[in-house]
C-alpha positions as CSV (number, residue, x, y, z in Angstrom):
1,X,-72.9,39.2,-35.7
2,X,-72.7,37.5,-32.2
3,X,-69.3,37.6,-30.5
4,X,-70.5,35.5,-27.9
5,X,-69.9,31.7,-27.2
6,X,-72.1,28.8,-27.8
7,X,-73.7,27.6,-25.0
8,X,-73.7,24.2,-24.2
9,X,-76.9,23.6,-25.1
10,X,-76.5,25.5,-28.8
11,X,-73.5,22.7,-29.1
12,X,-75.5,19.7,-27.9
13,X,-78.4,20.6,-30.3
14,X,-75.5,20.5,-33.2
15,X,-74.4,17.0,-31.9
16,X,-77.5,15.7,-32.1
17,X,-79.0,17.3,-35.0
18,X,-81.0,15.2,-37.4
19,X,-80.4,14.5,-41.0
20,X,-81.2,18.3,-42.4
21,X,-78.4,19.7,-43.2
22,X,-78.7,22.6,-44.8
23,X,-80.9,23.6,-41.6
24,X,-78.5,22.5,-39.3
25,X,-75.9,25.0,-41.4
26,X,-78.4,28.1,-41.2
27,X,-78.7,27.5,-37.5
28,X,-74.6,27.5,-37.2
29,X,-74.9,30.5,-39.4
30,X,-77.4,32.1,-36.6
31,X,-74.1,30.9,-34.0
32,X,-71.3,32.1,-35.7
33,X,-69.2,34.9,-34.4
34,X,-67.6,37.0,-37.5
35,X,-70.1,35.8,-40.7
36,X,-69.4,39.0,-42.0
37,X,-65.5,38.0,-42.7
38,X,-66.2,33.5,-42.0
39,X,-69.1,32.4,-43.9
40,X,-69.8,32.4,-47.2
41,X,-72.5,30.1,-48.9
42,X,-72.6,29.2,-52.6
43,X,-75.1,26.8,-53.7
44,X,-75.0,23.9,-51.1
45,X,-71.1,24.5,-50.6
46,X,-70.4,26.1,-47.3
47,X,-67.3,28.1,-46.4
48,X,-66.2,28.8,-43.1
49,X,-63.5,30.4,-41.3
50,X,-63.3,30.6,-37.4
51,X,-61.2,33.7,-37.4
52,X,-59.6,32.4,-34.6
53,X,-62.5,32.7,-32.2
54,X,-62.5,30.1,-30.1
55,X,-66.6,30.2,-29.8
56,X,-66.1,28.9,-33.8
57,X,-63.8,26.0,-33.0
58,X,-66.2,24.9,-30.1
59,X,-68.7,24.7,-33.3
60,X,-66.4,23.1,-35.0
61,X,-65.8,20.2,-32.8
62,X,-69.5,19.7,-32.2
63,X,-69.8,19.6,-36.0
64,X,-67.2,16.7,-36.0
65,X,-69.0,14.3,-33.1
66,X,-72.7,15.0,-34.6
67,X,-74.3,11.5,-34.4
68,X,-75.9,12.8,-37.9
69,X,-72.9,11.7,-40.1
70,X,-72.5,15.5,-41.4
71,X,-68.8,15.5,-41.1
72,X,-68.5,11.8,-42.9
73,X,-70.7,13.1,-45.5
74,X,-70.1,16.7,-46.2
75,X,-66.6,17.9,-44.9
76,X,-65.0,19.0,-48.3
77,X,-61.4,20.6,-46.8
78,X,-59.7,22.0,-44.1
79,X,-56.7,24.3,-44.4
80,X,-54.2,25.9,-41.9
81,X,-55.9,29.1,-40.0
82,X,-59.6,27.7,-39.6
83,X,-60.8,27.1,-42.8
84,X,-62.8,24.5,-43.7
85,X,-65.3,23.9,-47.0
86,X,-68.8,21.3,-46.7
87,X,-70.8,20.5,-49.4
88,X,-73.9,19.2,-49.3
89,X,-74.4,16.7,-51.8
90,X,-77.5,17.1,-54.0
91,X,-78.7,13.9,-53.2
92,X,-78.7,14.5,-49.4
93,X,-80.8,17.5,-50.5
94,X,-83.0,15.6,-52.6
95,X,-83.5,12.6,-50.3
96,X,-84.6,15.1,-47.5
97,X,-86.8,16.7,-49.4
98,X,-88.9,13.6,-50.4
């Protein structure tokens, strides 16, 4: 578990992060501080909570301006306290693995 924040670099890379997403979510897994209680994977549906930590929320945002479409394409839900569900869709699964 790292309790430490991303550095701007670490949030840049998630802006401009290609089309692999279920990379790009294993390298936020690497990133984010509390995994233990905020990040639970089950098949290609992600969920995350930023227990508050600030560091998260930085994540967060950079997950919402990546020029990748990840947000468009695979934020599921968000509810009150930092918690938010992404699913990968099959297909973008498939279609990078061709």
């Amino acid at each position: 578990m790292t309790e430490r924040y991303p550095s701007a670099v670490e949030l840049r890379q998630i802006r401009n992060w290609n089309n692999d997403y279920e990379a790009m979510m294993k390298w936020i897994e690497s990133l984010w501080a509390y995994r233990d209680f905020g990040w639970r994977k089950k098949g290609h549906t992600y969920y995350v909570s930023t227990a508050g930590w600030s560091g998260n929320e930085e994540i967060i945002q950079a997950m919402k301006e990546a020029k990748n479409w990840f947000w468009n394409q695979c934020w599921y839900q968000s509810t009150q306290g930092g918690h938010y569900v992404f699913k990968v869709k099959n297909y973008l699964v498939e279609k990078k693995n061709q």
